[in-house]
N, C-alpha and C positions, 0 to 999 in steps of 0.2 A: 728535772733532776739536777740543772744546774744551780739554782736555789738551792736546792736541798742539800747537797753537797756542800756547796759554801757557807751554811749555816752550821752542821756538824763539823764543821772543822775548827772550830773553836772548842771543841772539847778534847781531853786526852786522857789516856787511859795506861796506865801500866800494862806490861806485856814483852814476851820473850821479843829481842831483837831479830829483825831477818836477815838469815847467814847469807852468805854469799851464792849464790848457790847458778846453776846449769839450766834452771826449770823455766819455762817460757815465763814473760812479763803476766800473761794470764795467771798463771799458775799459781806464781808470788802473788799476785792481789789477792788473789783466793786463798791462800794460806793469811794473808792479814785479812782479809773479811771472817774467815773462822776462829781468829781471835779474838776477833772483837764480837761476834757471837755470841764466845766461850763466856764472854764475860758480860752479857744483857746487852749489849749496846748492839742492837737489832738496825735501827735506822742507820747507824754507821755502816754496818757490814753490808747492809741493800744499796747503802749508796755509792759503796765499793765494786759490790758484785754490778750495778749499774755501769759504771765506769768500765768496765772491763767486758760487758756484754759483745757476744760475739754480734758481727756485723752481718745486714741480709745483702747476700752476695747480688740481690737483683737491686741496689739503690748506691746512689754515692752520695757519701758522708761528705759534706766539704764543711770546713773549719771557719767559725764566723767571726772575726773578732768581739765580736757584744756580745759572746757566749764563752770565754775565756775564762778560766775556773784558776785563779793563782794559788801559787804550793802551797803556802802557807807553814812553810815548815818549822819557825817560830815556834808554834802553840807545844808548849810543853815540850816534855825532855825526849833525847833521841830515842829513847824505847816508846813512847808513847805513840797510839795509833798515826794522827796525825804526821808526825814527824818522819813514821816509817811509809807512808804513802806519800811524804813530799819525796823522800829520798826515789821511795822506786819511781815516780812519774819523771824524777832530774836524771836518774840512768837512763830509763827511756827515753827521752827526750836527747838526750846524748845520743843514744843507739840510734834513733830514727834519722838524725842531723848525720851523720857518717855514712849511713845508709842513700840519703839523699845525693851527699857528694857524688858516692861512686858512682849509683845510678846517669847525673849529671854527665859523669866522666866517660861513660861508657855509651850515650845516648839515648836513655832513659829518661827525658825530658820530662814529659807528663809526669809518671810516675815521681821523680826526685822535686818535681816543685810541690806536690801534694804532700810529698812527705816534710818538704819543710813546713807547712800549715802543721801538719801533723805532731812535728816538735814543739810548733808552739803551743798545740792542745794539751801536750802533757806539761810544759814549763813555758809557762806566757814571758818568763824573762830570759830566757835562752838567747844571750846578745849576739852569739853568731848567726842564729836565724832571722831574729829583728833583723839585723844589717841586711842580710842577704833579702830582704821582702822589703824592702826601703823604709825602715824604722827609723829613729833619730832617740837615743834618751835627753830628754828636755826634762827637768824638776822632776825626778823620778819617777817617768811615766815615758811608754813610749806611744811615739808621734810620727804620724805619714807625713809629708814635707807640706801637705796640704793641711793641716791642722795645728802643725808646728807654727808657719804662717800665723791662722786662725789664735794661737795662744799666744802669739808673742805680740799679736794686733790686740790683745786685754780681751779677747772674745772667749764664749764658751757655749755649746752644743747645747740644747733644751729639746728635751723630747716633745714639746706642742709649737714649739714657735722657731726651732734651729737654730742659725749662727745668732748670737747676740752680742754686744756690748754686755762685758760682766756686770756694770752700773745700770744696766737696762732693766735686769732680769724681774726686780722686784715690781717694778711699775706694769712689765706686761704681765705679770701672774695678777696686779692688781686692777687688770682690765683697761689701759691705759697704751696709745700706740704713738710711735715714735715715727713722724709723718715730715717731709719737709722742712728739717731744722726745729720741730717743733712738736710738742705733746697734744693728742687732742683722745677721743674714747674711741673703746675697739667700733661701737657702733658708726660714730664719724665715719672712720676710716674704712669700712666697708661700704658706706655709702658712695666713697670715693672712686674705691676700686674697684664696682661694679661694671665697668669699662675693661673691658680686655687689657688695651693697650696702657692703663694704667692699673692694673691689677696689679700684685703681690708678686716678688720673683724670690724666689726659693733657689738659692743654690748650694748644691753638697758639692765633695772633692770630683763627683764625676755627672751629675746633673745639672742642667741649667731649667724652672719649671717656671711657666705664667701659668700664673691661675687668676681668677675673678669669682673665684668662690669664695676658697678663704683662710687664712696664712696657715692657720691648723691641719686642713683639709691640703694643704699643697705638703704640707711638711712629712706628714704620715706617708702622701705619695713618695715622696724622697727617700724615704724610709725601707720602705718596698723594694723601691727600686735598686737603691746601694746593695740591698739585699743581694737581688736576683746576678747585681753586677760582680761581686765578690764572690758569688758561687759560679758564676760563668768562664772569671778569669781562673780560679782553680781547677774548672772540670777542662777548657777548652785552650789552656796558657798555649800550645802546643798552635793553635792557630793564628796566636798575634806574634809570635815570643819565636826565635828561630832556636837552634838546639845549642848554636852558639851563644844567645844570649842567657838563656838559661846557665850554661857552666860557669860566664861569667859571674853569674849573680853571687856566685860562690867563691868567689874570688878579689872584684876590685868592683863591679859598677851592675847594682840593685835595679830590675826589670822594674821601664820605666812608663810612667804613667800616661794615656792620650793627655796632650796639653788643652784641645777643645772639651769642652764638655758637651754629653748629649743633652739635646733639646729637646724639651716635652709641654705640650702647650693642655694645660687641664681647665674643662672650660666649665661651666658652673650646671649647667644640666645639657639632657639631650638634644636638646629642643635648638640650643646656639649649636652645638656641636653638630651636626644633619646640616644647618644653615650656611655653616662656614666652608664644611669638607665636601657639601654637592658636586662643587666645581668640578672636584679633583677625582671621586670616585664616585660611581655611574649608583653603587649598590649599598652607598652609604648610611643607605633605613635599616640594616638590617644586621650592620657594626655595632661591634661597643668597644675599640681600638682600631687604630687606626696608623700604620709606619708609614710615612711616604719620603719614598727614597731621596727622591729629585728634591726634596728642602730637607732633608735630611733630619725631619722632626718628626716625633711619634707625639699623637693625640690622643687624648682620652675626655672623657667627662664624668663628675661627679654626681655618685646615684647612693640612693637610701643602702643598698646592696651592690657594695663594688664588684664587678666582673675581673676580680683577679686574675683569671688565669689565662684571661685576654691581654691583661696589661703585661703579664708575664711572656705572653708568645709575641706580642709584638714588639714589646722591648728587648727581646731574643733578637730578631729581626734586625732590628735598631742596633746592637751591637756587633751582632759581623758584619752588618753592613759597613760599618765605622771604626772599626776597630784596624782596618790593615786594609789597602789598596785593594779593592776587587775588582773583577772585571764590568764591563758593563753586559746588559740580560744575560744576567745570570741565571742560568737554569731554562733561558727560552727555548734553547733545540734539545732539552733533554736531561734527566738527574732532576726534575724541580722537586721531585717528594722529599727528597732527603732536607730542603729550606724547609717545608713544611714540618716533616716528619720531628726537628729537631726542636723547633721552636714549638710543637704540642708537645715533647718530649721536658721542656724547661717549664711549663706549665706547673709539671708535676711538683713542682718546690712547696716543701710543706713542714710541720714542725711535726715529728713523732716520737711519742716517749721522750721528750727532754732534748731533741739534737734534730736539725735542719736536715732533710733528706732530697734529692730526686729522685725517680724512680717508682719499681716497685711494681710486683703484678697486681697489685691492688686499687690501680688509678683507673678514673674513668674513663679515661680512651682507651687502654687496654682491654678493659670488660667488654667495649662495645667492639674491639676488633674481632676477639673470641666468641660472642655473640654472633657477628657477621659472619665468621668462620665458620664457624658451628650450624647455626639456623639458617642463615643465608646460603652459605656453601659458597662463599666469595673470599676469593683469591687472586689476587693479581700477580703472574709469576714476573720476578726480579727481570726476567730478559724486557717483558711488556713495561713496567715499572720504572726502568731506567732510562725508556726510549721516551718516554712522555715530557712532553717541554710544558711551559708553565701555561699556555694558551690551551691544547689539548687535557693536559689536568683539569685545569679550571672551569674548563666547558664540558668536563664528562657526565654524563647523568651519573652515575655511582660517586659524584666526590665525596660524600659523606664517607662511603666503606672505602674508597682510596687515603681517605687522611687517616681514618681507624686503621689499617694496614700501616701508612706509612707511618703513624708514632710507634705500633708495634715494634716493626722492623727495624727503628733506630734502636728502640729500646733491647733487640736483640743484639744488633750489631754492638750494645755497647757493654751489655750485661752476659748474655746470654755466654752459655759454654765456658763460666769462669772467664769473660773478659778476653776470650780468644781474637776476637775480631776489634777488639775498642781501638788498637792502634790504629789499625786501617781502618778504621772509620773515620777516628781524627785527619789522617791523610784524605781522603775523599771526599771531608766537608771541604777542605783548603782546597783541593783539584777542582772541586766545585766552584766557589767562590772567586779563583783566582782564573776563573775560564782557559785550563787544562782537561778537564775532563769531556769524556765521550761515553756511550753507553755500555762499553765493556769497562770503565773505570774501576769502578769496585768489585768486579772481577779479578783483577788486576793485582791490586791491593790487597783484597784477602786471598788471592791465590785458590783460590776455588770455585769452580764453576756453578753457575746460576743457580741449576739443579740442584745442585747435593744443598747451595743455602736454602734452595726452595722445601726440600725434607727436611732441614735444619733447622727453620723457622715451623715447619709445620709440628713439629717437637717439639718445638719450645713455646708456640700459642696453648698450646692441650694444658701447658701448666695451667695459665689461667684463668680462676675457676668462673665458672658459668655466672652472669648477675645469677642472684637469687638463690645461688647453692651452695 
């Protein structure tokens, strides 16, 4: 949709101005999607009505920047469609940056940093939210202070090959690599970096990648991965980010980025990848990711069919590990499903309709929970569930319906009942992590006893629907 959108906006069309009016931002789009209707321009008004689509209350939207849809408010005169959809997405975007603030002011941390993304959705040039997100405007574009860098070193972003030399660009689109001082062919240079340790290193503003497959194949990982990392710090700021730094952001000093970047070693097939990590894990035939704490690097290898949603949960892993001071065994005397529960929970990252989502009753771990529920009649109540440390998890014969339970249950704790309980989950992953917690923790926290969550979730699995139905 975002294509689509930025394609129509290059047309304009006559039509009454939008009055000033009371009616939700919905509202107004819908009254300019009906005039533009009124008047055949069908694809405009869907792309409106699009925009404006209400949200599924079981997923969270987070805002990508490579999906950034600008006003465009230019195209034709101020009564023309366009013109009247740049203005309402700039009031929006106003509204939501105010709304942010307060939030901020009042302790609404999570909520007021999403809704700064949120301004940016509607006005990507909105300079008080760039500032407050660590923007910089450099040559009419804005720039993370890592890319700012990146532009001012003469470099620029290439979707197959990444950071480059602007002088480069043509020679590596013409098959030609840019190897020790010196030009030789992409086949050369593969032949060189067929070696681990002199393989390809891929770095973005927050990965660091060796690969020995091959600079395309490490860059797409990169890709992925910024992904997953931009939707993480938006859904979970609340874990790295204290409530004070957040209010600053709005004020003098923009929530600041890990200086290390995380490591991720991508090895060219399966076959290195089992050879390398034996050492290190007992059970590693039967991985296709791999976080290990203690060197603080997440593994993976390249396959005809990438196992995303591996690379997904383990680089979930990979970032709260690293992201802020934890404790050390984490989750060994108890609490470990909720690490689990959340990194199958980040899995769920996926493109719908036009906008990046988590969530959703619709993901495979949840099917197979309700399944389990349903067919199996397997349940693990929250008192049992919380007492379990990561050795007892691990070794339990039912872990397959413990990990199906425990994405449910996050996905509850974070969706469920209109987001009743998402705070206090965000609190409990950190109690978690920061070895604070004990088995009545998120008792605690949502202030409600085990039981009433235990009918609470069992209400909220039933939505679910069955595979197959």
């Amino acid at each position: 949709m975002y294509l689509v959108l930025a394609f129509v906006l290059v047309a304009a069309t006559s039509g009454r101005a939008a009055e000033p009016s009371r009616a939700s931002y919905r509202e107004r789009l819908e009254t300019l999607a009906t005039d533009c209707a009124d008047q055949g321009l069908t694809d405009e008004a869907a792309a409106i009505r699009a925009w404006a689509a209400p949200r599924d209350p079981q997923c969270f939207y987070p805002v990508l920047p490579e999906a950034l849809v600008p006003l465009n408010a230019s195209a034709g005169d101020e009564n023309s469609w366009p013109a009247r959809f740049a203005k309402l997405r700039g009031e929006r975007a106003d509204e939501l940056y105010e709304q942010a603030k307060q939030a901020a002011g009042t302790g609404r941390s999570g909520e007021a940093y999403q809704m700064l993304w949120n301004t940016l959705r509607e006005n990507p040039d909105h300079a008080l939210a760039r500032k407050s997100l660590g923007y910089t405007l450099i040559d009419g574009a804005w720039w993370t202070r890592f890319e700012a860098e990146k532009h001012r070193a003469g470099q620029v972003w290439h979707a197959q090959f990444g950071w480059l030399p602007k002088d480069h660009v043509a020679r590596y689109e013409a098959g030609e690599r840019y190897y020790l001082k010196g030009w030789i062919s992409a086949e050369k240079e593969a032949e060189l970096r067929s070696d681990l340790a002199r393989g390809w290193l891929v770095q973005t503003e927050h990965y660091s990648i060796r690969t020995n497959h091959s600079l395309e194949a490490g860059v797409k990982l990169a890709t992925r991965l910024e992904r997953l990392h931009a939707v993480w710090r938006q859904l979970f700021v609340t874990y790295y980010a204290s409530p004070r730094q957040i209010a600053e952001a709005f004020v003098r000093k923009p929530l600041a980025t890990p200086a290390r970047r995380l490591q991720v070693v991508y090895y060219r097939d399966r076959g290195e990848y089992m050879a390398e990590l034996r050492a290190h894990a007992a059970q590693i035939d039967i991985t296709t990711g791999f976080y290990l704490g203690e060197k603080e690097t997440a593994y993976f290898f390249a396959a005809e069919e990438e196992d995303v949603a591996t690379q997904y949960h383990e680089a979930t892993h990979q970032l709260f590990g690293e992201s802020r001071p934890t404790a050390r065994g984490v989750g060994a005397d108890g609490n470990f499903w909720i690490i689990e529960g959340i990194a199958c929970y980040m899995e769920s990252l996926r493109e719908r309709d036009g906008r990046w989502i988590t969530g959703g009753l619709d993901t495979v771990r949840l099917l197979a929970a309700r399944q389990r529920y349903t067919d199996d009649q397997f349940y693990l109540p929250l008192a049992d569930l919380t007492a379990l440390g990561m050795s007892e998890l691990q070794q339990n014969p039912k872990i397959r319906s413990i990990y199906s339970q425990s994405t449910a249950m996050t996905h509850f704790l974070l969706h469920g009942l209109d987001g009743k309980y998402r705070e206090a989950a965000m609190q409990y992953i950190l109690a978690v992590y920061t070895g604070r917690d004990r088995p009545t923790t998120l008792r605690e926290f949502t202030e409600t006893e085990y039981e009433d969550l235990d009918r609470q979730y069992a209400e909220f699995i039933q939505q679910v629907p069955l595979p197959g139905k």
